[in-house]
C-alpha positions in Angstrom: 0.0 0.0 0.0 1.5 3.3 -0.8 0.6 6.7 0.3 0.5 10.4 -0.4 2.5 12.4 1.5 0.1 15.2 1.7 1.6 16.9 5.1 -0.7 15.4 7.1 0.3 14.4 10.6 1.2 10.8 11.1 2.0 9.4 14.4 3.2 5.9 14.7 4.3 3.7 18.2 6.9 1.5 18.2 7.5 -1.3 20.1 9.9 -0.8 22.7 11.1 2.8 20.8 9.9 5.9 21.0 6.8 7.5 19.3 7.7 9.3 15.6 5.7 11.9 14.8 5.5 13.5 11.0 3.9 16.0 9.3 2.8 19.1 9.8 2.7 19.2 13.8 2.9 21.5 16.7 4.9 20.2 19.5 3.5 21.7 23.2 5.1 21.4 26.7 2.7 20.9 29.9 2.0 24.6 30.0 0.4 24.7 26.6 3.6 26.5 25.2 5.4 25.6 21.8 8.8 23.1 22.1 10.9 23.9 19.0 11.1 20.4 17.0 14.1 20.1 15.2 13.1 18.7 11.9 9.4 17.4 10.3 9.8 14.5 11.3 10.7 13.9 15.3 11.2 11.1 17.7 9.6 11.0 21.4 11.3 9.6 24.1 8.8 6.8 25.9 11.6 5.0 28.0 11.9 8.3 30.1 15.9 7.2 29.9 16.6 10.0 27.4 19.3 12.6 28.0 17.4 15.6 25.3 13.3 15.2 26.6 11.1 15.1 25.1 13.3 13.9 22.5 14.3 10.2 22.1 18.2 9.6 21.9 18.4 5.9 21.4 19.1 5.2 24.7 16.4 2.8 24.7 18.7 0.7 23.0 21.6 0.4 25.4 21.1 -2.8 28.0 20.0 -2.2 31.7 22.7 -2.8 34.4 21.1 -3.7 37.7 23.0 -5.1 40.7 23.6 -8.4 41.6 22.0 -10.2 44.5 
């Protein structure tokens, strides 16, 4: 299936990854104010592990450490 890339936003999950978001898009913090997005097409962080919120960084990716019992 093939689609037309007409601006519209597109917002797609992925599993264990963050959420992209395409499109024409406004990007708002809690207070209802604008957040700057880098490029048309950004990722959000859903790990909460990211070092640039509420952009993801990949860190998702890196293994968890935890201590040894």
């Amino acid at each position: 299936m093939t689609t037309k890339d007409d601006g519209a936003t597109q917002i797609r999950a992925y599993p264990d990854g963050p959420i992209l978001v395409r499109g024409d898009f406004q990007l708002l913090d809690e207070h209802g104010d604008p957040v700057p997005a880098p490029r048309g097409t950004i990722a959000l962080c859903r790990c909460g592990r990211t070092a640039i919120p509420p952009f993801c960084d990949g860190t998702h990716t890196l293994p968890r450490h935890t201590a040894a019992s």
